[in-house]
Kinemage of the C-alpha trace (Angstrom):
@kinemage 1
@onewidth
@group {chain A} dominant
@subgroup {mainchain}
@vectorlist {calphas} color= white
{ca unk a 1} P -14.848 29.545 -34.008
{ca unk a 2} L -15.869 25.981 -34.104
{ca unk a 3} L -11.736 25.042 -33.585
{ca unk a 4} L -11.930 27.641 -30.529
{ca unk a 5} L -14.948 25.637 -28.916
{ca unk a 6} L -13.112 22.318 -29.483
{ca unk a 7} L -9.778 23.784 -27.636
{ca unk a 8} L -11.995 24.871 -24.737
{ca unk a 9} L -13.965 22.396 -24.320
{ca unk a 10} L -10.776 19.619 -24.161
{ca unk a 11} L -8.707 22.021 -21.973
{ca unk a 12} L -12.560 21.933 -19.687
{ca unk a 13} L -12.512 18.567 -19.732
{ca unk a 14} L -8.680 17.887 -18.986
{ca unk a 15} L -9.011 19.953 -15.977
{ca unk a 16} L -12.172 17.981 -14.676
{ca unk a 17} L -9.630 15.070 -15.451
{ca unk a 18} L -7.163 16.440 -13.103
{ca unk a 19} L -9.487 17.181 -10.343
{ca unk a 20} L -10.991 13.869 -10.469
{ca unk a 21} L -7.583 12.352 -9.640
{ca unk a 22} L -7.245 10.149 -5.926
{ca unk a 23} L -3.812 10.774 -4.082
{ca unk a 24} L -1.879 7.750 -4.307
{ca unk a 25} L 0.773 8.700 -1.353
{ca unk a 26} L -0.689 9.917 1.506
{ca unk a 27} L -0.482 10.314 5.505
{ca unk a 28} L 0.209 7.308 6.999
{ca unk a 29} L 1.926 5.974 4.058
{ca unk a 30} L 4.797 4.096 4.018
{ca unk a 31} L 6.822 3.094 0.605
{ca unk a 32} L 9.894 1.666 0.277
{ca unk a 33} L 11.682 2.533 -3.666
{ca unk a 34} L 14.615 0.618 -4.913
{ca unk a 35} L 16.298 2.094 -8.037
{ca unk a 36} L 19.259 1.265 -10.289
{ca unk a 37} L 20.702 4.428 -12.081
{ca unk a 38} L 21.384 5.377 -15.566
{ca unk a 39} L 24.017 8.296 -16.089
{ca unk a 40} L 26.362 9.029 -13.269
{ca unk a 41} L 26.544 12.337 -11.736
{ca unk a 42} L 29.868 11.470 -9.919
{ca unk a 43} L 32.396 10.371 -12.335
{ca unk a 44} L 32.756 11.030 -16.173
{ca unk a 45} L 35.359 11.835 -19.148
{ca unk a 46} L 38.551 10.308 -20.553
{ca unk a 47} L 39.043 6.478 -18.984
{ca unk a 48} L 36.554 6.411 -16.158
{ca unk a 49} L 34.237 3.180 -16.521
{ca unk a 50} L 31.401 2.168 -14.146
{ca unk a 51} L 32.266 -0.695 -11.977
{ca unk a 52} L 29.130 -1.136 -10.359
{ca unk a 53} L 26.004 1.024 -11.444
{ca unk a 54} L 24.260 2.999 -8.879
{ca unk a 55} L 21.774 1.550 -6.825
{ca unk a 56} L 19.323 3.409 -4.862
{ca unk a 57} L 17.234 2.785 -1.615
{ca unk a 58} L 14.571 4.909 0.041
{ca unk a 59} L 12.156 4.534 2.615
{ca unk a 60} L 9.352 7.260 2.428
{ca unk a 61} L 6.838 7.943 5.454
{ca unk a 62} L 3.450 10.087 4.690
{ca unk a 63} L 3.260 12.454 6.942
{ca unk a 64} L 1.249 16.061 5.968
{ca unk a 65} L -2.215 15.710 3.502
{ca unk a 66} L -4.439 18.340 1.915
{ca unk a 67} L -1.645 20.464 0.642
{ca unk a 68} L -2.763 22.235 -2.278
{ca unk a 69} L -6.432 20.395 -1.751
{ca unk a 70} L -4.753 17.091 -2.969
{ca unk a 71} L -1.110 17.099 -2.414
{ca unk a 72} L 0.673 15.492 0.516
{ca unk a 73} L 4.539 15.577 1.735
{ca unk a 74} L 6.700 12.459 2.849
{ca unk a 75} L 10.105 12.283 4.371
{ca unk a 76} L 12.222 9.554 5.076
{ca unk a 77} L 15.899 8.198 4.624
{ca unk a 78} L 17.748 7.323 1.433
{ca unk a 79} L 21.460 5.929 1.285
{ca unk a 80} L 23.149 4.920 -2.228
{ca unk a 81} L 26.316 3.580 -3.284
{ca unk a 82} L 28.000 3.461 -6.943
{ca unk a 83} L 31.822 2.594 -7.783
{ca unk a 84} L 33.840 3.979 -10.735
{ca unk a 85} L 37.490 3.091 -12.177
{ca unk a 86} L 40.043 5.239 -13.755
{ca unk a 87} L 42.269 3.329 -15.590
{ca unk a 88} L 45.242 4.585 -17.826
{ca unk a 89} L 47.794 1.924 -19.169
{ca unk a 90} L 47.522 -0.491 -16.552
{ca unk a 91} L 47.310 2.150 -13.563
{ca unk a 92} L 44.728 4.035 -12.027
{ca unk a 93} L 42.111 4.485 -9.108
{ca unk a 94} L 39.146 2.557 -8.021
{ca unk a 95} L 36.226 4.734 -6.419
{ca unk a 96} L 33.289 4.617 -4.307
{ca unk a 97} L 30.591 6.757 -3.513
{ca unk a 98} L 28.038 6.224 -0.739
{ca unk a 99} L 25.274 8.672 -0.009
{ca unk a 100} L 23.858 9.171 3.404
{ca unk a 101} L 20.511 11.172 3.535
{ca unk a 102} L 17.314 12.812 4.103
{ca unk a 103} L 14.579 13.092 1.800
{ca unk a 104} L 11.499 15.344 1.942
{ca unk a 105} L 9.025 15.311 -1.060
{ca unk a 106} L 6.070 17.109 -2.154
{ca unk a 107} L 3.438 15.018 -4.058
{ca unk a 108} L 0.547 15.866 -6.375
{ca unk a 109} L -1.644 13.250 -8.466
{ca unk a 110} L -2.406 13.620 -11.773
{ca unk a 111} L -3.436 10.877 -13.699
{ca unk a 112} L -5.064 8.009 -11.731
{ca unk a 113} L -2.778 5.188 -10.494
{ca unk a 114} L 0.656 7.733 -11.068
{ca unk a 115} L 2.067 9.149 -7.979
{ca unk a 116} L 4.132 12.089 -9.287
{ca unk a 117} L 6.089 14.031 -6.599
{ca unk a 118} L 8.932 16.467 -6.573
{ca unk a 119} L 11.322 17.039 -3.378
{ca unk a 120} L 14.852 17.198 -1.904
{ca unk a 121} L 17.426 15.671 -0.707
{ca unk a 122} L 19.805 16.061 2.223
{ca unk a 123} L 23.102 13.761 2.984
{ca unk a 124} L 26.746 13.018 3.354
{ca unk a 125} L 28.371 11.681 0.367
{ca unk a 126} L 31.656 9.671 1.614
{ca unk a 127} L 33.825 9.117 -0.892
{ca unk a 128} L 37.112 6.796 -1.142
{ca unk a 129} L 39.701 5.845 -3.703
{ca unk a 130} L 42.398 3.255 -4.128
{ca unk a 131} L 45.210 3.304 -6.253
{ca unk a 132} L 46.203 0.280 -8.154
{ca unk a 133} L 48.613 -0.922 -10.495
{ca unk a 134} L 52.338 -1.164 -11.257
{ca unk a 135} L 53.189 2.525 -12.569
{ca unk a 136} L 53.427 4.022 -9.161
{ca unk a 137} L 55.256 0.927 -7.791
{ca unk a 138} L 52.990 1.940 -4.106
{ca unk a 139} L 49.679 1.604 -3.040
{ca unk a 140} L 47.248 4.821 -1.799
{ca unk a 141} L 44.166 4.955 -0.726
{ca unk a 142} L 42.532 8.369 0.642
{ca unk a 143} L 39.118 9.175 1.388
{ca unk a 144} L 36.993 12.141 1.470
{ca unk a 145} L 33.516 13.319 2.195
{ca unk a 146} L 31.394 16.331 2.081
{ca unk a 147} L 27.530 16.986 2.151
{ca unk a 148} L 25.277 15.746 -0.759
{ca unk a 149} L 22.066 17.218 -2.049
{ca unk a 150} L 20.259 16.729 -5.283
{ca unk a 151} L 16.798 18.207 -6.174
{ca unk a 152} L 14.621 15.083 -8.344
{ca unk a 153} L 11.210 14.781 -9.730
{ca unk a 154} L 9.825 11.814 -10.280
{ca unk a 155} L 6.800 9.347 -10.462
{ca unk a 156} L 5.517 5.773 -9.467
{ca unk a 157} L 2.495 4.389 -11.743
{ca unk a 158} L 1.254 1.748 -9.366
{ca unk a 159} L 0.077 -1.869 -10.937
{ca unk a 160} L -1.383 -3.051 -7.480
{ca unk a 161} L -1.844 -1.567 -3.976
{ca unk a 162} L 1.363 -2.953 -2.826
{ca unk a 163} L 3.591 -2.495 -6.365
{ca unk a 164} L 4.810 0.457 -8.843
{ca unk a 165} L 7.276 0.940 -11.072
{ca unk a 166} L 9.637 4.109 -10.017
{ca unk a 167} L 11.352 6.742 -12.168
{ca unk a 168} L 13.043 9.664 -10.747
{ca unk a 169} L 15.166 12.321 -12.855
{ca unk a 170} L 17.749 14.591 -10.291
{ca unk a 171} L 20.939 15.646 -9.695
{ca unk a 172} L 21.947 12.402 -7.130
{ca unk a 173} L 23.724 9.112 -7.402
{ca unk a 174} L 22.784 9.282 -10.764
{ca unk a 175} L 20.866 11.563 -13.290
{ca unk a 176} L 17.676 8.543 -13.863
{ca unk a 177} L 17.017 5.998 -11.044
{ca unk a 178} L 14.469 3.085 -12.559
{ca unk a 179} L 13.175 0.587 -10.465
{ca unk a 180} L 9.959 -0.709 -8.237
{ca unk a 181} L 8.256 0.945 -5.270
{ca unk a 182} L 6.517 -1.646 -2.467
{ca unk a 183} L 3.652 -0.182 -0.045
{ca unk a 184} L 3.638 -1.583 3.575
């Protein structure tokens, strides 16, 4: 009984914890996160090496509070870029990616100074490759585009007003995006 009482009592007291919590993104908001990824979603197997990992940039306006008592939704624009090689004896293809989009996300505090949200995104992924090397004896390019989205979750832990650190988890330019978050 008196191991049932503890359990209660910290599950009481983690909820009071919870409900205690301040938004840290709300209307009005405006934050700007710049990430660097870690696992590509574009390109992998056999011969394929990262040229240039890929870098993220989104711009995030507050715009609906009080969702879920404490929640609050931004949108705003993202756009990121990575480029990949294939390369087999010499020969082979360079790529690029750059994603053009829209993202709307849903955010709910839980822990003072972390700014966890979840959300969407929306975009155009245009895509282009060059062949190079002697094995062909020519050179091609082609490009190609179609529409992007990724779900992510994520979270900023804030060290000032103006400064967090970022990571997001999704299905984007990359499977982890690390980097900082600025307030204006």
């Amino acid at each position: 009984m008196k191991k049932f009482f503890l359990l209660f009592a910290a599950i009481c007291f983690t909820f009071v914890q919870l409900a205690a919590q301040e938004p840290t993104f709300s209307k009005g908001d405006k934050v700007l996160n710049l990430g660097l990824g870690l696992g590509s979603t574009l390109y992998s197997g056999t011969y394929y090496k990262t040229t240039l990992p890929p870098i993220s940039a989104s711009l995030e306006f507050g715009v609906v509070d009080n969702v879920l008592e404490k929640g609050s939704v931004g949108v705003g624009p993202y756009v990121g870029f990575s480029s990949h090689k294939w390369e087999y004896s010499g020969w082979g293809y360079k790529y690029t990616n750059i994603v053009v989009g829209v993202r709307g996300s849903f955010h709910y505090p839980l822990l003072n100074k972390l700014d966890t949200y979840t959300g969407l995104l929306l975009g155009y992924d245009i895509v282009s490759a060059k062949e190079f090397g002697t094995l062909v004896g020519y050179d091609y390019g082609v490009s190609s585009s179609g529409i992007a989205w990724s779900w992510f979750v994520g979270g900023r832990y804030w060290f000032s007003e103006k400064v967090a650190g970022m990571l997001e988890l999704g299905y984007g330019i990359a499977y982890l995006n690390i980097g900082v978050a600025l307030k204006f």
